[in-house]
Each structure stands twice: as structure tokens, then as C-alpha cells.
Short mmCIF file of the C-alpha atoms (twelve columns), coordinates in Angstrom:
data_MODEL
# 
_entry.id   MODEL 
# 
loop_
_atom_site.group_PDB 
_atom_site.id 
_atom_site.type_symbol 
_atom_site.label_atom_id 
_atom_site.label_alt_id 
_atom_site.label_comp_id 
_atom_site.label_asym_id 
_atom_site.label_seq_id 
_atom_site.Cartn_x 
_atom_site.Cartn_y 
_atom_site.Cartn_z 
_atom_site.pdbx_PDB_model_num 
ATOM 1   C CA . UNK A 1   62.710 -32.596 101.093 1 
ATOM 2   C CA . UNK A 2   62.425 -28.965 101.617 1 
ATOM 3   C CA . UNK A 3   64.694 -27.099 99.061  1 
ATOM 4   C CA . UNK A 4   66.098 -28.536 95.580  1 
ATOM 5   C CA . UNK A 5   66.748 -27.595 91.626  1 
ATOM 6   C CA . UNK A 6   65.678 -29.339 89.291  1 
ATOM 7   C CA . UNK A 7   67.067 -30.047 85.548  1 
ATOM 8   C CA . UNK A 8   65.380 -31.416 81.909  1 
ATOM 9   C CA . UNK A 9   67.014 -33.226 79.783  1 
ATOM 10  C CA . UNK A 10  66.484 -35.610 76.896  1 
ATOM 11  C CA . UNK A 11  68.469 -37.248 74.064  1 
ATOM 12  C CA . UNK A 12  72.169 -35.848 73.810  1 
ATOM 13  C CA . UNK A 13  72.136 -32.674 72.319  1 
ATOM 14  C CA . UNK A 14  72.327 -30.915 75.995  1 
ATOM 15  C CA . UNK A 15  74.773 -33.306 77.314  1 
ATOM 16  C CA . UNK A 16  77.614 -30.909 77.496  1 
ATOM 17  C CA . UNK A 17  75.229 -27.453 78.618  1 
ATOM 18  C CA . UNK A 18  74.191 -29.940 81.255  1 
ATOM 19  C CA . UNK A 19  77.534 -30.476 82.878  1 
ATOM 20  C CA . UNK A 20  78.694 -27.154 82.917  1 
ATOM 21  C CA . UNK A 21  75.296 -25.700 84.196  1 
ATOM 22  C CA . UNK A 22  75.537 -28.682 86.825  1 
ATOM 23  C CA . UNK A 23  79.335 -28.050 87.232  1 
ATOM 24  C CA . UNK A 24  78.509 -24.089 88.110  1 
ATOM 25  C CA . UNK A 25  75.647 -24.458 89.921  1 
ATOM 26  C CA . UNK A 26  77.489 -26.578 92.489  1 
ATOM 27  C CA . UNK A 27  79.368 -23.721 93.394  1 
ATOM 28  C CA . UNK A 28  76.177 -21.952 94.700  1 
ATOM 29  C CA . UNK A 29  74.795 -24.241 95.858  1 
ATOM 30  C CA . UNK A 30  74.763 -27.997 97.849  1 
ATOM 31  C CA . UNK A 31  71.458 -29.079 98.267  1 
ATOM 32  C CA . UNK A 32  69.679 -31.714 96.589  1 
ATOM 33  C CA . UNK A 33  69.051 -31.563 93.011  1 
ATOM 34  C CA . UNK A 34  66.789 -33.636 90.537  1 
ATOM 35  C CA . UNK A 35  66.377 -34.002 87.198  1 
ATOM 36  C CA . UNK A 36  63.568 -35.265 84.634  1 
ATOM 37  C CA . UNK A 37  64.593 -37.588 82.501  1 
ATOM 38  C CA . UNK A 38  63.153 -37.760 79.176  1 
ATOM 39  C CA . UNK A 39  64.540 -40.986 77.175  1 
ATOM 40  C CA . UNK A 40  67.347 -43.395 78.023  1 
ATOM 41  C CA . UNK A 41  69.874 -41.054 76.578  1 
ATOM 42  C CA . UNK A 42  68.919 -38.715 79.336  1 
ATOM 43  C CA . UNK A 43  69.235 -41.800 81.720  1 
ATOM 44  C CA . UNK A 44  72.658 -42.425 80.542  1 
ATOM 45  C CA . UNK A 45  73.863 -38.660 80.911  1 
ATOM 46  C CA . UNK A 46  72.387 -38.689 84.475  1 
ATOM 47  C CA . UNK A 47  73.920 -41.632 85.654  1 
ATOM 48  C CA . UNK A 48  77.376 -40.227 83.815  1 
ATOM 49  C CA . UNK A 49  77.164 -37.424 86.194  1 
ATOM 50  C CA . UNK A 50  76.011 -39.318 88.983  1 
ATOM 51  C CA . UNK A 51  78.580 -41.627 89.122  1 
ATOM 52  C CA . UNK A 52  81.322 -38.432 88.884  1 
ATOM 53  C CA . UNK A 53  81.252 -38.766 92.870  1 
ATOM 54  C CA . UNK A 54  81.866 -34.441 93.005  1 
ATOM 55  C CA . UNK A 55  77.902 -33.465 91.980  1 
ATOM 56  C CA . UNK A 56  76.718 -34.152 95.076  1 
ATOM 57  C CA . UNK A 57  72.793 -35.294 96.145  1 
ATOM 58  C CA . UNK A 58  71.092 -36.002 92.294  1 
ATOM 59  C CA . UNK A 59  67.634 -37.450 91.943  1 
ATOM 60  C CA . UNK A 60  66.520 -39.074 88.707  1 
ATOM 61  C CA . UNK A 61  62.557 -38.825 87.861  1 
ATOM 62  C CA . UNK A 62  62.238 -40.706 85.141  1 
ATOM 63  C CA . UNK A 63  59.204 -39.535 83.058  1 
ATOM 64  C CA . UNK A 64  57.464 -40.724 80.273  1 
ATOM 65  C CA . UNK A 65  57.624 -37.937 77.665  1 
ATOM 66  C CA . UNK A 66  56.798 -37.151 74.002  1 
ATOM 67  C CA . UNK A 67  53.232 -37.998 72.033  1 
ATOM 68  C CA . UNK A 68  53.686 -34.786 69.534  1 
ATOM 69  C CA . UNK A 69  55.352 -35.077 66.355  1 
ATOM 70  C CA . UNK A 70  57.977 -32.386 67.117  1 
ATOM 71  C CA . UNK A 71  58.858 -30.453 70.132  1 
ATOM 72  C CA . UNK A 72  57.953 -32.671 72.415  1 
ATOM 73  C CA . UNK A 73  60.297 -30.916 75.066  1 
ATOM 74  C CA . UNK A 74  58.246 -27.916 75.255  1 
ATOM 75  C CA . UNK A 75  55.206 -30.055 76.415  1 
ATOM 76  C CA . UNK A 76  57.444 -31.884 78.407  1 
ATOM 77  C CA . UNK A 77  58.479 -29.445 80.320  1 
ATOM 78  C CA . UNK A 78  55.092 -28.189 81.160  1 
ATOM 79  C CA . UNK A 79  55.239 -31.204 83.401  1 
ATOM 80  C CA . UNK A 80  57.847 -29.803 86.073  1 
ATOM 81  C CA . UNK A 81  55.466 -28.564 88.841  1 
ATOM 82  C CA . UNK A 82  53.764 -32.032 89.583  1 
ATOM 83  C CA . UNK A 83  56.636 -34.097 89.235  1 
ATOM 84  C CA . UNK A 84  59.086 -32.032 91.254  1 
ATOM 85  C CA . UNK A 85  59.719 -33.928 94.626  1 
ATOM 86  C CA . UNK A 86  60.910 -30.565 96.880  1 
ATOM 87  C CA . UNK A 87  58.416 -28.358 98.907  1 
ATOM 88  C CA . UNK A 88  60.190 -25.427 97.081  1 
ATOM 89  C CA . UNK A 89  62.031 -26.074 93.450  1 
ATOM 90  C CA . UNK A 90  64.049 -23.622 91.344  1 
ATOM 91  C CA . UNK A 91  64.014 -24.936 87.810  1 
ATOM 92  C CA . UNK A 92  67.391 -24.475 85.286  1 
ATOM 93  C CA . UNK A 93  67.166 -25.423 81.874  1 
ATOM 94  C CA . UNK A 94  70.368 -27.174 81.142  1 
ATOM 95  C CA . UNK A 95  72.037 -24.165 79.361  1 
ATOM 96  C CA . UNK A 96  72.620 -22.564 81.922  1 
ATOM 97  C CA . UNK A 97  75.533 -21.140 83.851  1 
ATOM 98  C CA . UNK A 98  74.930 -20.335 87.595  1 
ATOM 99  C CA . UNK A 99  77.670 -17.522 88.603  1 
ATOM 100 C CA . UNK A 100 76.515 -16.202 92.203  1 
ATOM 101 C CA . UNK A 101 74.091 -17.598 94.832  1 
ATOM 102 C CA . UNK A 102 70.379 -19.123 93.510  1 
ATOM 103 C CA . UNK A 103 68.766 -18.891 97.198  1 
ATOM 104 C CA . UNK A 104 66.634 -15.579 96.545  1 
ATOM 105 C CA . UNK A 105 64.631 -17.413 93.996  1 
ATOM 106 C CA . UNK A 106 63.513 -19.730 95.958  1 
ATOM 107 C CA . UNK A 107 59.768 -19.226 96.989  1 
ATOM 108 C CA . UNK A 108 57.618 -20.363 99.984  1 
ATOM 109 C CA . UNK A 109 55.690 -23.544 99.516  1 
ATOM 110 C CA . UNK A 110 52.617 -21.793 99.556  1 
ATOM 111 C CA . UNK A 111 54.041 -18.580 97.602  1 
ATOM 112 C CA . UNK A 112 53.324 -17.483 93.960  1 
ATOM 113 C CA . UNK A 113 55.250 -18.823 90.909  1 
ATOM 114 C CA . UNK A 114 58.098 -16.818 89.890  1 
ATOM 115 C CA . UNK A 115 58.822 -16.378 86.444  1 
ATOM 116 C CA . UNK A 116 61.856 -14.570 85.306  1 
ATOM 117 C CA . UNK A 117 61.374 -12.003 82.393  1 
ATOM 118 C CA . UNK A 118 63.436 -11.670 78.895  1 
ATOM 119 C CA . UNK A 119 66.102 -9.166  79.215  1 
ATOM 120 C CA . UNK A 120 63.629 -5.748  78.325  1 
ATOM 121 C CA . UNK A 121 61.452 -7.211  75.772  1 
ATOM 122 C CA . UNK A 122 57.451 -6.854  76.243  1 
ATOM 123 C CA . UNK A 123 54.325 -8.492  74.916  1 
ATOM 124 C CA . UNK A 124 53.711 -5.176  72.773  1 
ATOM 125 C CA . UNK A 125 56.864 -5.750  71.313  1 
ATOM 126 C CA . UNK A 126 56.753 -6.027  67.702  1 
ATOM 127 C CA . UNK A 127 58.123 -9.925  68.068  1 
ATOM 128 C CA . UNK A 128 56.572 -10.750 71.593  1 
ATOM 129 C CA . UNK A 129 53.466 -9.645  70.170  1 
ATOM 130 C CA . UNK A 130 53.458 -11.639 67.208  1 
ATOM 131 C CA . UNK A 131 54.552 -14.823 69.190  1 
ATOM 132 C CA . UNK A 132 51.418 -13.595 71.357  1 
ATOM 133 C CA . UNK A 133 49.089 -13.195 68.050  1 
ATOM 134 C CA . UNK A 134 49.939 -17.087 67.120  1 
ATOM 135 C CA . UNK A 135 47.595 -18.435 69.972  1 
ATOM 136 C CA . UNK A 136 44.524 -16.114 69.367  1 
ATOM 137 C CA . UNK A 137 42.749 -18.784 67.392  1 
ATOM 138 C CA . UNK A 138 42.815 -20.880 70.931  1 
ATOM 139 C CA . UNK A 139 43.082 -18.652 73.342  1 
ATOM 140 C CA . UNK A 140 41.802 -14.997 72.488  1 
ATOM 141 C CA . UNK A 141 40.987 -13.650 75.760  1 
ATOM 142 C CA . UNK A 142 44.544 -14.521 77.519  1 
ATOM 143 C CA . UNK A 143 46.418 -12.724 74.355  1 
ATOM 144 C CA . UNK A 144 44.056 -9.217  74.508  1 
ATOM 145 C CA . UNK A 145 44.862 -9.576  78.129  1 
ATOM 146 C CA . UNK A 146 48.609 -9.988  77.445  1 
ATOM 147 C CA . UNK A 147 48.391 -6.903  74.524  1 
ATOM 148 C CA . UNK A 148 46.591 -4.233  77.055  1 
ATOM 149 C CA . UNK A 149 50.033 -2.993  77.805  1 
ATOM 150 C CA . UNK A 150 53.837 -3.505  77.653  1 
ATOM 151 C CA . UNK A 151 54.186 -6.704  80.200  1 
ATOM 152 C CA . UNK A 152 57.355 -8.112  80.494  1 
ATOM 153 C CA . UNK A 153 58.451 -10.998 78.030  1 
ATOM 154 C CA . UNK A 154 58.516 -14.452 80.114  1 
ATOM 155 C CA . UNK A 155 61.152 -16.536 79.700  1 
ATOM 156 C CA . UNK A 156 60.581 -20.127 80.951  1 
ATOM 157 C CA . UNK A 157 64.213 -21.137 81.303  1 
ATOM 158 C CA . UNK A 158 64.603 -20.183 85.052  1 
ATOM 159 C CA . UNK A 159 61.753 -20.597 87.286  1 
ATOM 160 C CA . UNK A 160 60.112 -21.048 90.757  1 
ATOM 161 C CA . UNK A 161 57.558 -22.573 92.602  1 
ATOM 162 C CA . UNK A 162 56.094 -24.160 95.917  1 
ATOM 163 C CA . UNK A 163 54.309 -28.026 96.185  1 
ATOM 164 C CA . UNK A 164 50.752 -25.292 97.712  1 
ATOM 165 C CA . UNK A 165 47.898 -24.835 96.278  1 
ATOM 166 C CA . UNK A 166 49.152 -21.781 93.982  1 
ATOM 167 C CA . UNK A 167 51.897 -23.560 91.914  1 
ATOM 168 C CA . UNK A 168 49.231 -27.006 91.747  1 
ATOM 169 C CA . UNK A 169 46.758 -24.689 89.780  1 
ATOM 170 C CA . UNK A 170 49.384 -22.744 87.449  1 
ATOM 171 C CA . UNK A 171 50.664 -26.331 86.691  1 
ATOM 172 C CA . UNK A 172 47.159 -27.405 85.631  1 
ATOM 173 C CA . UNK A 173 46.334 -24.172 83.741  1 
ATOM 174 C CA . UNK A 174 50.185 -23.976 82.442  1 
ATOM 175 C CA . UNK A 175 49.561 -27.580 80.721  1 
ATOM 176 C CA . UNK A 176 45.988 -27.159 80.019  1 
ATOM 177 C CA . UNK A 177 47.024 -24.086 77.792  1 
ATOM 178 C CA . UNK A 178 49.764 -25.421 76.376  1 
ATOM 179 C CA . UNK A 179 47.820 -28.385 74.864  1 
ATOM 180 C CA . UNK A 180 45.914 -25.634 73.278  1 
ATOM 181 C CA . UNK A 181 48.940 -25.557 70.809  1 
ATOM 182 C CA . UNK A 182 50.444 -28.858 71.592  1 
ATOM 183 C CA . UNK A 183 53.567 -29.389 70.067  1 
ATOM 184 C CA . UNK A 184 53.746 -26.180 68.491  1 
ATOM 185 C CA . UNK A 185 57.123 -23.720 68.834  1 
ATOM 186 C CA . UNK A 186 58.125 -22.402 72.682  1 
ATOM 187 C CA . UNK A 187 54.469 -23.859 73.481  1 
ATOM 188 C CA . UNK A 188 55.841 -23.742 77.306  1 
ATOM 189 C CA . UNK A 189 57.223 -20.601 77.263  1 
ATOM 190 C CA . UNK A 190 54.235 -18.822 75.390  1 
ATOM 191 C CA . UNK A 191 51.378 -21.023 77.433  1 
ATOM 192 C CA . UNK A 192 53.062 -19.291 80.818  1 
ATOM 193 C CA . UNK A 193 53.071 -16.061 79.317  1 
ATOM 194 C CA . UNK A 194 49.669 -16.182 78.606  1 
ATOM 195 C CA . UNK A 195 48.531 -17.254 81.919  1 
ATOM 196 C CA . UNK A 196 50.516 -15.475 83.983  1 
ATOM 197 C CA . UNK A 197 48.212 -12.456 84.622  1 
ATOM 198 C CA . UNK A 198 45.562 -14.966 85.557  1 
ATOM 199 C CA . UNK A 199 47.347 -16.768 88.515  1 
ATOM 200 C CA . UNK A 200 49.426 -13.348 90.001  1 
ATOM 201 C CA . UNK A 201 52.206 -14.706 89.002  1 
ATOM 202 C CA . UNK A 202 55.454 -12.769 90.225  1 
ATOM 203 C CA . UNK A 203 58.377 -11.779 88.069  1 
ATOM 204 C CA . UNK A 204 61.445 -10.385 88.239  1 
ATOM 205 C CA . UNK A 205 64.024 -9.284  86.418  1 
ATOM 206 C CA . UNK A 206 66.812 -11.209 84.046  1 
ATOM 207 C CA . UNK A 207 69.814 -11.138 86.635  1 
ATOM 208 C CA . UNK A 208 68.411 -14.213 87.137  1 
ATOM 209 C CA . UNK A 209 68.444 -15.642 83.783  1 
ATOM 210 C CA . UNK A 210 69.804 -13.108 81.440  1 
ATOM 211 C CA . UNK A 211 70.455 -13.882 78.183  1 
ATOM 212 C CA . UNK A 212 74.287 -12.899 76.993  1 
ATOM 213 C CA . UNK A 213 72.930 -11.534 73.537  1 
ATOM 214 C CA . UNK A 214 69.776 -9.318  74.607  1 
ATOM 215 C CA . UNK A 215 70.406 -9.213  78.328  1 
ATOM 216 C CA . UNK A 216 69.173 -6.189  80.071  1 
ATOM 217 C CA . UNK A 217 71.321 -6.372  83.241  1 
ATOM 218 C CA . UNK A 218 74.499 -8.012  82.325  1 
ATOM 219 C CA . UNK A 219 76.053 -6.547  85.366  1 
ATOM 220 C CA . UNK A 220 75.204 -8.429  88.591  1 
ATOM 221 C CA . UNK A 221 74.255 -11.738 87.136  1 
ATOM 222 C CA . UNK A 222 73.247 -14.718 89.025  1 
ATOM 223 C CA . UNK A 223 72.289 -17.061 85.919  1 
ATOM 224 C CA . UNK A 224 73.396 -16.978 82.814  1 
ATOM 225 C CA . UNK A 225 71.142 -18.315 80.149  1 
ATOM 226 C CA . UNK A 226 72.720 -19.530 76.805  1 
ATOM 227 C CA . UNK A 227 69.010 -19.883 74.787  1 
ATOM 228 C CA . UNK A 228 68.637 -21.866 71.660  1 
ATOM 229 C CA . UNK A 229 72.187 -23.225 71.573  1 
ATOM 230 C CA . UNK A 230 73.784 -19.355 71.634  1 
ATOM 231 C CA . UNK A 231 76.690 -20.959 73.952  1 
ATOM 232 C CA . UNK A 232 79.081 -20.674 71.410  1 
ATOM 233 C CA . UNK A 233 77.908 -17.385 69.576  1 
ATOM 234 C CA . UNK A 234 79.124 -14.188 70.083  1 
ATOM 235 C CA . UNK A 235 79.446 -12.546 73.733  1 
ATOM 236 C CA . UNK A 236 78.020 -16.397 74.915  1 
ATOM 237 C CA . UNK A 237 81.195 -17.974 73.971  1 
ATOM 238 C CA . UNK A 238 83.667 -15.655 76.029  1 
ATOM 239 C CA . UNK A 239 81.252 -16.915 79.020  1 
ATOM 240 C CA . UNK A 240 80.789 -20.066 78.483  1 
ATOM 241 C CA . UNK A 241 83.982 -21.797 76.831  1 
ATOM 242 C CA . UNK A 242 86.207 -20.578 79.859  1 
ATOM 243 C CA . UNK A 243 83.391 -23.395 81.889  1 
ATOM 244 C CA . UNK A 244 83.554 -25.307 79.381  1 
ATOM 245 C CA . UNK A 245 86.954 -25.829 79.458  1 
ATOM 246 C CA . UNK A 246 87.421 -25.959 83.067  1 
ATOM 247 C CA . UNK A 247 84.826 -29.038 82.935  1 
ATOM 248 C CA . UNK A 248 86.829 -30.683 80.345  1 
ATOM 249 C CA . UNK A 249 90.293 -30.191 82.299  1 
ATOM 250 C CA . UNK A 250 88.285 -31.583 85.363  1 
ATOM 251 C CA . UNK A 251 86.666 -34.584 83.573  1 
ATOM 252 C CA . UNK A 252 83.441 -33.267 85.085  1 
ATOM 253 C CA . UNK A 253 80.737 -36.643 84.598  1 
ATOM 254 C CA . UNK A 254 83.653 -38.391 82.317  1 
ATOM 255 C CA . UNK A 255 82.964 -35.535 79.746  1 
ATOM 256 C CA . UNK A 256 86.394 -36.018 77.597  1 
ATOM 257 C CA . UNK A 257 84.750 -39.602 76.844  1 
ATOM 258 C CA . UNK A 258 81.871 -38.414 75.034  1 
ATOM 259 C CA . UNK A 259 82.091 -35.033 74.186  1 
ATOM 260 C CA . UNK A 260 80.237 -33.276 72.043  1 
ATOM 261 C CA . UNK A 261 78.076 -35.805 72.358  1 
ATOM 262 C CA . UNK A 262 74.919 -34.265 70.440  1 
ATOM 263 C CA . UNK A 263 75.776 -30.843 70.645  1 
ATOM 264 C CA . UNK A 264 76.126 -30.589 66.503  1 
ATOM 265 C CA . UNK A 265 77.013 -26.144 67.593  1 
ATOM 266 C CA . UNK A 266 79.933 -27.895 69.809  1 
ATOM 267 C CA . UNK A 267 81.281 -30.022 67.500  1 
ATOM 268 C CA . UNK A 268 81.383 -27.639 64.446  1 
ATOM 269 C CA . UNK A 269 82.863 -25.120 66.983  1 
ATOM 270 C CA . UNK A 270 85.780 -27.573 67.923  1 
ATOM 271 C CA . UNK A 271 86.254 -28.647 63.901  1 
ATOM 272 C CA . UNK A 272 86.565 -24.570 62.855  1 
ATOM 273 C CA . UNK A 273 88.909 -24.015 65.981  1 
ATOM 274 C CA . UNK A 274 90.629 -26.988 66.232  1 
ATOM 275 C CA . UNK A 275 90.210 -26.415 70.062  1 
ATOM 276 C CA . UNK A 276 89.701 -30.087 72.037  1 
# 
């Protein structure tokens, strides 16, 4: 396979983000799509959506995951590179909302990794930098490297990469660096940061994964990116209920089954509003 996306997902707090990203995204785009499956809850979701018969081409890699005593998804996800079965892979995390075509992202087999930056936030940035400072115990040459100047913040939830040579050796140094920290907070998205430099990584900017709350350029967006469960807060939630709901009238993956599922911001959200 030349050309796919490819998903994350475990237990069944992301069950609903996961259908609506899924949902969007196959407005933009038809081609295959996989995604990692963490636990059996993930299983169940993926078969759910599977079985909807209007998500076209989905590929389950089942993975086994975990080993840390708490955010095991970070190290998880660490992971993506080797197990992704396309020559050329964008990666969404599930909260996601894909509003205009994906295809520029897409990189050459043998091209560099591209990483998408944080709307205009830098590593000299009074809270980039002390994310940064947390890994200097383990890692002190990548963060004065990272400090020498304002780079762009990485954010980790929309990528891409090639099955060459280039994304093979990020993927061993992206893991490698992360177990430096294993298990510890955004261990992915910091380990990438720090390495970034080191493999030429390219980035560019957060139309394609722009954050509703701190986005830089909210006009012209490709993907939206609803980070730690902001779906439902603020600006987010006049983006992302509208989906939402058009999911729910749909019965996108049998969603008015098992809705919210283990989205605990969802359900409070649909107690306070008495919205179904």
C-alpha cells in the first residue's frame, strides 16, 4: 500500500473523538486507513466502526501496548513509524477534526518526517522551556540544543512520515529517547521535540493541526486538533458539537448505542445541557 492514515486508540475514553475525526476525515479523503489498537476496548470500537459499512478501507494492527505504570499511551504511540503498513502515513490522533484536504502532508517514502508545530509557541517559551528543562537530567545535550533559540513548539498529534531509511532512524531515536523518561507526561511529544534538530526534521505550521484555544492560524484550517479533551471547552465546542451531532443524527459506527462511552468531558457536558 502506497498512501494511508493511521489512528491510536485504546480503552474508551476516545471512542466518540474517534468517530467524528474518522467521520470528517472521510470527507477528505478515501484511501486506506489503519489504526493501532491498544486493548480490546480499542478492538471493540474498531470493529464498531468497521462494521458501519460508510468508513470505507480500515486496517486493524493490533499491538501489544502498556508496561509503565501510567501513560502508557505516550510510549505507545512512539511505536507508529514501525508498525505503520503504508509506504507514506499521515498520523491523526483521534481528536481530531479533518475540515479540508490532508494530501499536502503526505511525504515521499524516502522524505523527512514532518512534524507539525503548536500554534506560535517556542522552546524558549517560558512553558515550552520548562517542559524542555524536565529531561535535562537524561538528555542534556538535546535540551541546550532545543534552548539555543526560539524553535517552534512540536506538537505530536498530526504527523508524517515515509517506510525509508529517514523515518526508520527517527523511529528508533524517537523511542530510544522517550524511554529516557518512560512513562513520564507528553513523553512522545517532548522525546520528538528533542530530537528533531538531530534528524532534519521538517515542520510546518498549525493549519494542519491547530489547536482551537491557542491556534495561530485559525483561518485556513485543514485539521483541527481538540488536545487534552478541549472538545467541549470554549471556542472547541462551537467546532466540534455541530460534528458531533451530525455523527449522532447519522448513527456514525452505531454511536447512539454507546455514547459517551468513556468520554467522562462528554457525559458531564450532556448532564449540564441536557443535550442527547
Amino acid at each position: 500500500m502506497t498512501h494511508g492514515v493511521l489512528y491510536f486508540i485504546t480503552g474508551t475514553r476516545h471512542w466518540p473523538v474517534l468517530t467524528v475525526s474518522l467521520m470528517t476525515l472521510r470527507e477528505h479523503w478515501s484511501g486506506p486507513v489503519a489504526i493501532m489498537l491498544g486493548d480490546d476496548r480499542a478492538v471493540e470500537i474498531f470493529n464498531r466502526l468497521n462494521s458501519d459499512g460508510t468508513m470505507g478501507h480500515l486496517i486493524p494492527i493490533r499491538f501489544k501496548g502498556g508496561g509503565y505504570r501510567r501513560n502508557n499511551g505516550y510510549m505507545d504511540k512512539t511505536k507508529m513509524i514501525e508498525l505503520s503498513p503504508f509506504e507514506s502515513t499521515v498520523f491523526l490522533d483521534a481528536d481530531t477534526a479533518v475540515v479540508k484536504t490532508i494530501d499536502p502532508l503526505f511525504v515521499t517514502p524516502f522524505g523527512r518526517v514532518r512534524l507539525t508545530k503548536y500554534s506560535d509557541w517556542v522552546t524558549t517559551g517560558t512553558r515550552i522551556k520548562k517542559r524542555i528543562e524536565g529531561w535535562r537530567a537524561v538528555a542534556p545535550e538535546l535540551v541546550e540544543a532545543q534552548l539555543q533559540k526560539p524553535y517552534p513548539a512540536i506538537n505530536t498529534g498530526v504527523l508524517s512520515f515515509g517506510s525509508g531509511e529517514r523515518s526508520k532512524e527517527f523511529s528508533a531515536d524517537w523511542q530510544k529517547t522517550a524511554e529516557l523518561k518512560g512513562g513520564a507526561f507528553m513523553a512522545d511529544e517532548l522525546a520528538a521535540q528533542l530530537i528533531w534538530l538531530k534528524h532534519g526534521a521538517e515542520v510546518v505550521d498549525d493549519r494542519w493541526n491547530c489547536s482551537p484555544i491557542y491556534g495561530e492560524n485559525t483561518e485556513g484550517v485543514h485539521v483541527w486538533h481538540f488536545h487534552g479533551r478541549k472538545h467541549l471547552k470554549g471556542r472547541a465546542e462551537g467546532i466540534w458539537w455541530p460534528l458531533y451531532e451530525r455523527a449522532v443524527k447519522d448513527n456514525v459506527g452505531g454511536i447512539r448505542d454507546w455514547t459517551p462511552a468513556g468520554d467522562m468531558r462528554l457525559d458531564q457536558y450532556l448532564k449540564q445541557t441536557g443535550r442527547k
